[in-house]
N, C-alpha and C positions, 0 to 999 in steps of 0.2 A: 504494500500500500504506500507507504510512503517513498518507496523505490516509482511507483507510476509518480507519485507527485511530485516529484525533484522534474520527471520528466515533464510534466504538462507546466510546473515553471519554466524550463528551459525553453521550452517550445513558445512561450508565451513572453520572455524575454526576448527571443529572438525575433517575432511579429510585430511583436511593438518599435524594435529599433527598426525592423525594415519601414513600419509606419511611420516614424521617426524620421530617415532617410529619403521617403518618397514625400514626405510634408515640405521636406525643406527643399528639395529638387522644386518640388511645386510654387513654393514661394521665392526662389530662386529666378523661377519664370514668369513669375507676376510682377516681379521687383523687373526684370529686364523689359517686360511690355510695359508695366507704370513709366518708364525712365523714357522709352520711346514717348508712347502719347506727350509726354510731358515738353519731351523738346519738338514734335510736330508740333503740340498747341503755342508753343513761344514764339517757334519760327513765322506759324500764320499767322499770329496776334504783331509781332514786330514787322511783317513786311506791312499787315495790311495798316498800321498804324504810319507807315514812313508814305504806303501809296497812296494812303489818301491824301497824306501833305501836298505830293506832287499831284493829285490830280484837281486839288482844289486851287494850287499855284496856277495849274494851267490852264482850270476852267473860270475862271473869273479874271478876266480883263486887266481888272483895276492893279490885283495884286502881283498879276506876269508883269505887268509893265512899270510898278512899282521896283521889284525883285529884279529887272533888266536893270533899269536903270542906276538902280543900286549898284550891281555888281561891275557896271561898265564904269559909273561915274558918281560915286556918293554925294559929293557935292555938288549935283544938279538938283538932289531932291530937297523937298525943305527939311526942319529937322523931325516934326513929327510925322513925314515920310518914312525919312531914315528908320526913325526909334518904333514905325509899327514894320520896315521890312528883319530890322536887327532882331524885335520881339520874337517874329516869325520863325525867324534861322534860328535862334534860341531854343526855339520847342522844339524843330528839328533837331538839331543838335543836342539836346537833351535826349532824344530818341535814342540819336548813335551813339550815347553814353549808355546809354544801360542796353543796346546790343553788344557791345563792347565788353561788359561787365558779363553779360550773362554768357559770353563769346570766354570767358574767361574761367567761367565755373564749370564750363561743359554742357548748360542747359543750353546754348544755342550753336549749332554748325557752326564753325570758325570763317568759313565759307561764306556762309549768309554773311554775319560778322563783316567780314572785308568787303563784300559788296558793296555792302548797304553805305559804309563810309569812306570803300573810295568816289562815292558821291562828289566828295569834297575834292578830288584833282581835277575834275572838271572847271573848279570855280578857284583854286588856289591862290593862283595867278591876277584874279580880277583885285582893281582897288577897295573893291567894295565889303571881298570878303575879309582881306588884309583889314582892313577898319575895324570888319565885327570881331575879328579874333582878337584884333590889340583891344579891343573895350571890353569881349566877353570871357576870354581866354582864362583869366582867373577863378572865373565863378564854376568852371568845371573840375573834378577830381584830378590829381595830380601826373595817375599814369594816362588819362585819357586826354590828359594836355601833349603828353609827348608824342599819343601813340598821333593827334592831328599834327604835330608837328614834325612828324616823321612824317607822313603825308606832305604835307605841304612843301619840304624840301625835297620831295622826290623828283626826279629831272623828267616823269612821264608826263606828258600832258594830254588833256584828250578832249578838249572845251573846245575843239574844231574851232577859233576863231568864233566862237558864239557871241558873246559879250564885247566884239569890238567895235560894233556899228551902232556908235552912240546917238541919241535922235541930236537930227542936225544935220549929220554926216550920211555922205551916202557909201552905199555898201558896194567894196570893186569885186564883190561874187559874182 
């Protein structure tokens, strides 16, 4: 009798650690699908946060040709021009700090991450963003200061001549 029951312990030890093993196999796999969904849901919530910036820039008149003129010629616009296109880039720019950030912890593709803020070699080069960075430049975290300044000194450019036909001028394309 107690020779069977050493065994139905034994037996019963050993079911429980396989149950044991396949629990945590299980949560092993739900912890790797949680961590997906998690950086899908960031990646969508961050583009569609940056693309709406850009598509409210480009679908309202007032604020493209604000954000042109900005970027071509600051001191064409008055100052509460300037101070609602600088607010503007602010919030963007706030954006690609905490893609940046979260580019850092692993919750966002590093990928996306670089995309989304080489945004800014496009525009490096214009006077207008030079303005906002030497006004705003501070108010950002320290390593997201360098990572735009490492941007900004890169020798690519890609702003095709965008920003160089200031109104006034006409354009030799």
């Amino acid at each position: 009798m107690e020779n069977r029951l050493q065994k139905i312990s034994i037996v019963t030890e050993v079911v429980g650690a396989v149950a044991i093993v396949i629990s945590l196999i299980f949560v092993g796999i739900q912890f790797t699908e949680n961590t997906k969904a998690t950086k899908s849901a960031t990646a969508a919530s961050t583009v569609a946060t940056i693309s709406s910036w850009y598509t409210e820039m480009g679908n309202n008149q007032q604020s493209s040709s604000l954000f042109y003129n900005f970027m071509a010629n600051p001191d064409s616009l008055t100052s509460e021009e300037r101070f609602q296109v600088i607010i503007s880039l602010h919030g963007l720019f706030l954006t690609f700090q905490n893609s940046f950030y979260l580019s850092q912890q692993g919750t966002l593709d590093s990928h996306i991450e670089e995309s989304i803020t080489k945004a800014a070699v496009g525009v490096k080069d214009q006077p207008g963003f030079r303005l906002f960075w030497k006004l705003r430049r501070e108010l950002f975290f320290p390593e997201f200061q360098k990572h735009i300044d490492d941007i900004v000194n890169t020798e690519i450019d890609i702003s095709e001549g965008l920003y160089k036909a200031v109104e006034g001028e006409k354009s030799t394309d």
